[in-house]
C-alpha positions in Angstrom: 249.1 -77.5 184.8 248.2 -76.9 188.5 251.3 -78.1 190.9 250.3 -81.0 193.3 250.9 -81.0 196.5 253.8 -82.4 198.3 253.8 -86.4 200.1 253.2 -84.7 203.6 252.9 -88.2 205.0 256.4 -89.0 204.2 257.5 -85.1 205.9 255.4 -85.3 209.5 258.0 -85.4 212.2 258.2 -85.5 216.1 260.2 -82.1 215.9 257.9 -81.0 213.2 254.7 -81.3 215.7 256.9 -79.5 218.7 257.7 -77.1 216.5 254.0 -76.2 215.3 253.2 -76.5 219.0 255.1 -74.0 220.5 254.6 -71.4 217.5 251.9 -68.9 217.6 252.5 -67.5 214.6 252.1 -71.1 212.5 248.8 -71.5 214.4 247.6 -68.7 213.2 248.7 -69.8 209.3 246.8 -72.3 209.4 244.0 -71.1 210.6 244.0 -68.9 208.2 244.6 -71.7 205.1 242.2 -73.5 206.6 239.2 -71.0 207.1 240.5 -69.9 203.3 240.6 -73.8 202.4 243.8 -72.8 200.6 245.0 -75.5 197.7 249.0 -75.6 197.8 249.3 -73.8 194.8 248.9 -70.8 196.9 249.4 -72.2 200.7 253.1 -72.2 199.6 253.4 -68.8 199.2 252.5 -67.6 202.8 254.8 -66.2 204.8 256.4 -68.7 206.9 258.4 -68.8 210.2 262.0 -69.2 209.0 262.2 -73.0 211.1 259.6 -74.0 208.4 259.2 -74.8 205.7 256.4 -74.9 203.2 256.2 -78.4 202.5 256.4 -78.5 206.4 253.4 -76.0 207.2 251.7 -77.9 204.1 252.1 -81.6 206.3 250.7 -79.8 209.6 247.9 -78.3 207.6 246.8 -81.8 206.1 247.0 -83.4 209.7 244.2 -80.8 211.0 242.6 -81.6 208.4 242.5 -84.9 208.5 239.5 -85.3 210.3 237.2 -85.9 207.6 233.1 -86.9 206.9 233.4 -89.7 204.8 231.8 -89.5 201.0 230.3 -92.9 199.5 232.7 -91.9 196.0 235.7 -95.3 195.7 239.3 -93.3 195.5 237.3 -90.0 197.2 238.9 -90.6 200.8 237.0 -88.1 202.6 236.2 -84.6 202.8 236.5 -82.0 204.9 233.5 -79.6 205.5 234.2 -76.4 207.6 232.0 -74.0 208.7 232.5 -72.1 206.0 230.6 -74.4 203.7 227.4 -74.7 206.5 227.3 -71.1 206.0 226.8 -71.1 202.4 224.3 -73.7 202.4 222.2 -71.9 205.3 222.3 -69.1 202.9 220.9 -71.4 200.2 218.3 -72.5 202.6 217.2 -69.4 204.3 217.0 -67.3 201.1 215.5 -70.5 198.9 212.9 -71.2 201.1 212.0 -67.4 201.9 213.2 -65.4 198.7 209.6 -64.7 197.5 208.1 -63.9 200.7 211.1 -60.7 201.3 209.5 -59.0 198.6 206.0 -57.3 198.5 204.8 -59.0 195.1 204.7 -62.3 194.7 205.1 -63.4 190.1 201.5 -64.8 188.7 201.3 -68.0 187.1 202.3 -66.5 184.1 205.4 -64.6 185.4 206.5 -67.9 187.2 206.2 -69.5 183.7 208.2 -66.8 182.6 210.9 -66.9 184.8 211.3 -70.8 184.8 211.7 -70.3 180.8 214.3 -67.7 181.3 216.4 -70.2 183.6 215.9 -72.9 181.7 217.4 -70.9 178.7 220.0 -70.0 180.1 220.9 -72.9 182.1 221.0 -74.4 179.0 223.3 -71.9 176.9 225.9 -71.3 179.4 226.3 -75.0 180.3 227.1 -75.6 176.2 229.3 -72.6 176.1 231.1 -74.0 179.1 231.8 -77.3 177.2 232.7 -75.6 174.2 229.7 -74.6 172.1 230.3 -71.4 169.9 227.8 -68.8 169.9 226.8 -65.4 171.5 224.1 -65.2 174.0 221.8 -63.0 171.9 222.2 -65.6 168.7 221.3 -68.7 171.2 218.4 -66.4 173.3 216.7 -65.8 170.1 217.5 -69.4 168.9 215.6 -71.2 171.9 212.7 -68.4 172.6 211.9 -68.5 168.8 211.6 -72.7 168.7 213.9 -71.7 164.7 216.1 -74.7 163.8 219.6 -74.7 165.0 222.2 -73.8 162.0 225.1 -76.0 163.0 226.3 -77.9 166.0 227.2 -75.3 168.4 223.3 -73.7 168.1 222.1 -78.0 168.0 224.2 -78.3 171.5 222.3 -75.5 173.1 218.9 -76.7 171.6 219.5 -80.8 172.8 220.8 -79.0 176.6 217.4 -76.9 176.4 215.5 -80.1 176.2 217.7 -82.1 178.6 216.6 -79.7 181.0 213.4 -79.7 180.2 213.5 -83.6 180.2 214.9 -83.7 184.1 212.3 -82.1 185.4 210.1 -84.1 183.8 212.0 -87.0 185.4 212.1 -84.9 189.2 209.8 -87.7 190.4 211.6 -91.0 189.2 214.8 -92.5 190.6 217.9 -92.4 188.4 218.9 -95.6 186.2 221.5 -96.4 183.8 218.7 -96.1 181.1 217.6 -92.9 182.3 221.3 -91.6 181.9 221.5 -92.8 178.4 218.4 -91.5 177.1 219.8 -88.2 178.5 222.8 -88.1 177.1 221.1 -89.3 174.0 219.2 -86.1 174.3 222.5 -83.8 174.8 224.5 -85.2 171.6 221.7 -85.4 169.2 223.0 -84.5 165.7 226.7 -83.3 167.5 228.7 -85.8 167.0 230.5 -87.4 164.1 230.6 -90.9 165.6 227.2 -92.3 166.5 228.6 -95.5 168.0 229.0 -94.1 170.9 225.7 -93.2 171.0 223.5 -95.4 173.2 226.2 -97.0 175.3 228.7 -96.3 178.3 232.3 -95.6 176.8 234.9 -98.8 176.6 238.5 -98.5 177.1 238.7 -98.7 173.0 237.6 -94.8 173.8 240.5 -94.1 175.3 239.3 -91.2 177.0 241.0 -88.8 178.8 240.1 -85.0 180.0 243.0 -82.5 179.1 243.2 -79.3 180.9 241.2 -76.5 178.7 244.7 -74.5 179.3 247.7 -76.3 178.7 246.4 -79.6 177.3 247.8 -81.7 178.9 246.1 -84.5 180.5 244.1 -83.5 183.8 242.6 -86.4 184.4 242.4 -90.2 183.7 238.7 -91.5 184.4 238.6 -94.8 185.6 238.7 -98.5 183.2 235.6 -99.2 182.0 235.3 -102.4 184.3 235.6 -100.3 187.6 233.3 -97.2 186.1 230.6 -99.1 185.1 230.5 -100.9 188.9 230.9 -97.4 190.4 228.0 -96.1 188.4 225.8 -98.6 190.0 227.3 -97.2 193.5 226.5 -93.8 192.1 222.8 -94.7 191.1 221.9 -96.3 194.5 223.3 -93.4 196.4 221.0 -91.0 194.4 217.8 -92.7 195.5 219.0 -94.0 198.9 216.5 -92.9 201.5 218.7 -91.0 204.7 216.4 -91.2 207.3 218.6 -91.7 210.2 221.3 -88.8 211.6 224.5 -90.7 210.6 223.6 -91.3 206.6 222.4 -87.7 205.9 223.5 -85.5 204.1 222.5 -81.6 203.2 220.7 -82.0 199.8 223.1 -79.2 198.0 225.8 -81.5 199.3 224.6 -84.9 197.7 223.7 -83.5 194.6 227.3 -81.8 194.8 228.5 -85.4 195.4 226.6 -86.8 192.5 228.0 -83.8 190.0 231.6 -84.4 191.0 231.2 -88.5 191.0 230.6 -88.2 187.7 232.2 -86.3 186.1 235.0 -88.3 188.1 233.9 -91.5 186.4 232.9 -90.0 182.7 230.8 -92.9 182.2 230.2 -91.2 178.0 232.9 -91.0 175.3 231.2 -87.1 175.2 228.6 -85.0 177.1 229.8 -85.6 181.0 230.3 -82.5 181.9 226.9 -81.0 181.0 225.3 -84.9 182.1 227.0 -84.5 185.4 225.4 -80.8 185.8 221.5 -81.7 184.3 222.0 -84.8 187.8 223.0 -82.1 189.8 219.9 -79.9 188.6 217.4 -83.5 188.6 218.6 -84.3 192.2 217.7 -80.8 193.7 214.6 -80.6 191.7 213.7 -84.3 193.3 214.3 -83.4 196.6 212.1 -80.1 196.4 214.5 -77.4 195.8 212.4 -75.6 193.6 214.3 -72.5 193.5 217.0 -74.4 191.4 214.6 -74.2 188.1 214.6 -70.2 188.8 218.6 -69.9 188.4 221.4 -70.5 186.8 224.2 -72.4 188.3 226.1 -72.8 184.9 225.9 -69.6 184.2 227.7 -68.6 187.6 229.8 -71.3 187.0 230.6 -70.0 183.1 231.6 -66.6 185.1 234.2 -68.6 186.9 235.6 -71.2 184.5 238.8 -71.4 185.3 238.1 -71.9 189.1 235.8 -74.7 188.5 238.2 -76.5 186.8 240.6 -76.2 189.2 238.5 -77.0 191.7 238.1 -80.6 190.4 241.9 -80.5 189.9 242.4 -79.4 193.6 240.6 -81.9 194.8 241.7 -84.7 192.8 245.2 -84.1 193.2 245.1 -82.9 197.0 244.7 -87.1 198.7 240.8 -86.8 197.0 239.4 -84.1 199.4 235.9 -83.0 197.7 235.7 -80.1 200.1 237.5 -78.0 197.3 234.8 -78.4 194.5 231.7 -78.3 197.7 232.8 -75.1 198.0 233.2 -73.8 194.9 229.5 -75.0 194.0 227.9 -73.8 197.0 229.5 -70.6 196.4 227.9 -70.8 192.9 224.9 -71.5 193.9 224.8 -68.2 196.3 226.0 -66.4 193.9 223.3 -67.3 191.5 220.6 -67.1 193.8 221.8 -63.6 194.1 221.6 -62.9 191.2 218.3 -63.8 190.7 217.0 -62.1 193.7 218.4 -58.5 192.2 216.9 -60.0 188.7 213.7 -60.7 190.2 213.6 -57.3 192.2 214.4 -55.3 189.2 211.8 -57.2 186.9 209.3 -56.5 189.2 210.0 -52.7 189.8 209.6 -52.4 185.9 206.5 -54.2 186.2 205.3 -51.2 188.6 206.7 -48.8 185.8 205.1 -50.8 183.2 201.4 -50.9 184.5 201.8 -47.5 185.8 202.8 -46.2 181.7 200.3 -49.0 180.8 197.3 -46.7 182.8 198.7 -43.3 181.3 198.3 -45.1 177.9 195.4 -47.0 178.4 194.6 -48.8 175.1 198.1 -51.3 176.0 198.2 -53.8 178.1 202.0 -54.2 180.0 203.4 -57.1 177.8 202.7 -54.8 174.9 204.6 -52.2 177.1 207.6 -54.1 177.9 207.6 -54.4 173.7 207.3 -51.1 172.5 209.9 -50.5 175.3 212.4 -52.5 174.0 212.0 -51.2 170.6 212.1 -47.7 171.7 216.1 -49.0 172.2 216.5 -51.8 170.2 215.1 -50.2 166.3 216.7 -52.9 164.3 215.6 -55.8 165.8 212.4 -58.3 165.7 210.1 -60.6 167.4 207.6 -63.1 166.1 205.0 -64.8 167.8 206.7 -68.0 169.6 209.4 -65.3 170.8 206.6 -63.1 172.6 204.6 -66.3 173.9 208.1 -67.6 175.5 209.2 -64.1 177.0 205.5 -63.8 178.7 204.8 -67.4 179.7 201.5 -66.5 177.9 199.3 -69.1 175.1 200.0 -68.8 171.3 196.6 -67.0 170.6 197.2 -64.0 173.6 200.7 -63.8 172.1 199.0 -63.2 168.6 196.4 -60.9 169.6 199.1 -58.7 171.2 201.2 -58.5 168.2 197.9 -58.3 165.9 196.4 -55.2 168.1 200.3 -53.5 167.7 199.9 -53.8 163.5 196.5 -52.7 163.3 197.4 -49.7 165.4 200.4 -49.4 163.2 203.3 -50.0 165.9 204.4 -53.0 164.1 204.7 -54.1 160.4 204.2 -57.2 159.7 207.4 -59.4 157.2 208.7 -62.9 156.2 212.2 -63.6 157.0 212.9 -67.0 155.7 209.4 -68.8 156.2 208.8 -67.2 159.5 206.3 -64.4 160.2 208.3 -61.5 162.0 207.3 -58.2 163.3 209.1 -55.1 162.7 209.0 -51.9 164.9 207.6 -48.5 163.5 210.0 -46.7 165.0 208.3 -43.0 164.3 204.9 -44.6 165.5 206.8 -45.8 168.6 209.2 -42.7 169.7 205.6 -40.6 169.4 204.2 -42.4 172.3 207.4 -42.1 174.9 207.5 -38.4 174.1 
């Protein structure tokens, strides 16, 4: 269980503040903790001045901090945002607004289609394997880019997240209600749960529900009586569509959707399915507000890389006097970090597409999806595709998916089988090495 911090209101003294005063050394501490944004799990192991102590240091370190940009969240005092946080979100902004335009191609219809399809999927896997769901990435790929039925609940709680997301977009131009919430989480728990009274409704106290830490399990936090959740709820829905067109009330739109994610998951308004509800707002808020790079990534699957430090970054700022700036960071760091991602993803795709046409050329009867295919089956002998799974990976219609697959079998690249009731298509493999070589 992460250690909270010490009462550093109780600690602050005259001699205390002299002593921080005339000490070069604890400057420079804490402006170090405080460029870092240090929690006191680790601020209490620096190296101190030996008239110090750490519980000290940590009361000095809270007082410059203490200057604080209020947030509109009830028990969320305040939060702290340094420049380190302005930096990540310029990086957001600079590289979100501008990422297609660094490179020389720009994706067609279709490979925007494509690549939106590929986020989507796996937005929605790693958001289900962060809250638990049970499958390998390759099992829930296939799954979602095949449209087969899910096989038990951990497949259904990737399927229902694949629609959510799906859904929110859909919902990018409408402002958030309590009924649009519901139908979403309605969406997320579909055929998951074994109770389904607390389907269609906000939890009660009756719940009793509590969120244990995924290490130790004991309780990490309480959420809030019903009473007081469902009146912060409202706070939380009028914030999402309240217009900030004057200096004092905006905020960066990475922040307020960071806000909104954090809020509530604070209040866990459902009995199940807050955590990937609070992350499907984040994602509708940003989409809303016209960052349409966010339905090209994968936040929860930068987030799924770094479990552990997003819980704690809920933790750290719940326990540390309510200061969000310890979970802005963390997501704005995410969100770099996916954006990344998907600028040495998109990079990469599109040099292959250069190799692809240019193969496509030398072979001349292929056209480059069919490529890309009899590429992957050069390496991949054992495996399949069908004709939903080749429409989805191209962003292409049903019948040019078809005729692709069709042209491949007459030429005799692909045989053509039934597993279960589905039509699949099986590599040649002798056909297929005779062309590479």
């Amino acid at each position: 269980m992460i250690k909270k911090p010490p009462k550093w209101q109780k600690l602050f003294t005259g001699e205390l503040f002299e002593k921080s005063h005339n000490s070069k050394e604890i400057q420079e501490i804490l402006t170090k903790a405080q460029k870092e944004y240090v929690y006191w799990d680790k601020f209490r192991y620096y190296p101190f001045p030996k008239d110090i102590t750490p519980e000290g240091a940590w009361t000095l370190l809270k007082i410059s901090r203490s200057s604080s940009e209020k947030t509109p969240v009830k028990s969320i005092s305040g939060a702290n945002f340094p420049k380190k946080l302005y930096q990540k979100l310029n990086f957001i902004d600079t590289h979100g607004a501008g990422l297609l335009k660094s490179f020389k191609d720009r994706p067609s219809n279709a490979q925007a289609s494509k690549y939106i399809i590929s986020s989507l999927t796996e937005e929605a896997i790693a958001s289900s394997q962060i809250e638990g769901a049970n499958t390998t990435h390759k099992v829930a790929k296939e799954m979602i880019l095949s449209q087969r039925k899910p096989r038990n609940k951990n497949e259904q709680m990737i399927v229902n997240n694949y629609l959510a997301m799906q859904k929110m977009a859909e919902w990018k131009d409408f402002d958030l209600t309590e009924q649009m919430l519901l139908d979403l989480r309605a969406i997320l728990v579909d055929q998951t749960v074994d109770d389904i009274s607390i389907v269609g409704r906000f939890r009660n106290d009756e719940d009793g529900i509590v969120v244990h830490d995924p290490i130790t399990g004991e309780i990490a936090h309480t959420p809030p009586k019903e009473e007081i959740m469902l009146f912060e709820l409202k706070r939380l829905i009028e914030y999402a569509h309240k217009p900030e067109d004057n200096e004092e009330e905006f905020a960066h739109p990475v922040i307020k959707a960071t806000i909104l994610h954090f809020w509530f998951a604070y209040l866990h308004p459902f009995a199940d399915g807050n955590g990937r509800s609070s992350r499907a707002v984040f994602y509708w808020y940003l989409l809303k507000n016209n960052y349409w790079l966010i339905e090209y990534i994968s936040v929860s699957r930068a987030i799924k890389q770094s479990r552990k430090a997003y819980d704690n970054a809920f933790l750290h700022s719940e326990n540390d006097d309510n200061d969000m700036t310890y979970f802005l960071l963390y997501i704005a760091e995410t969100f770099k970090k996916s954006i990344i991602q998907f600028m040495e993803h998109f990079e990469k795709k599109m040099k292959e597409a250069h190799e692809f046409k240019k193969t496509a050329s030398i072979l001349g009867k292929f056209n480059a999806r069919q490529v890309v295919l009899l590429n992957y089956f050069l390496t991949h002998g054992d495996e399949y595709t069908d004709v939903i799974t080749h429409q989805n990976k191209h962003g292409i219609s049903r019948p040019s998916a078809y005729n692709d697959l069709k042209f491949l079998i007459q030429k005799g690249y692909l045989t053509e089988t039934r597993k279960s009731k589905r039509l699949v298509y099986m590599p040649n493999m002798a056909r297929i090495k005779g062309i590479f070589n």
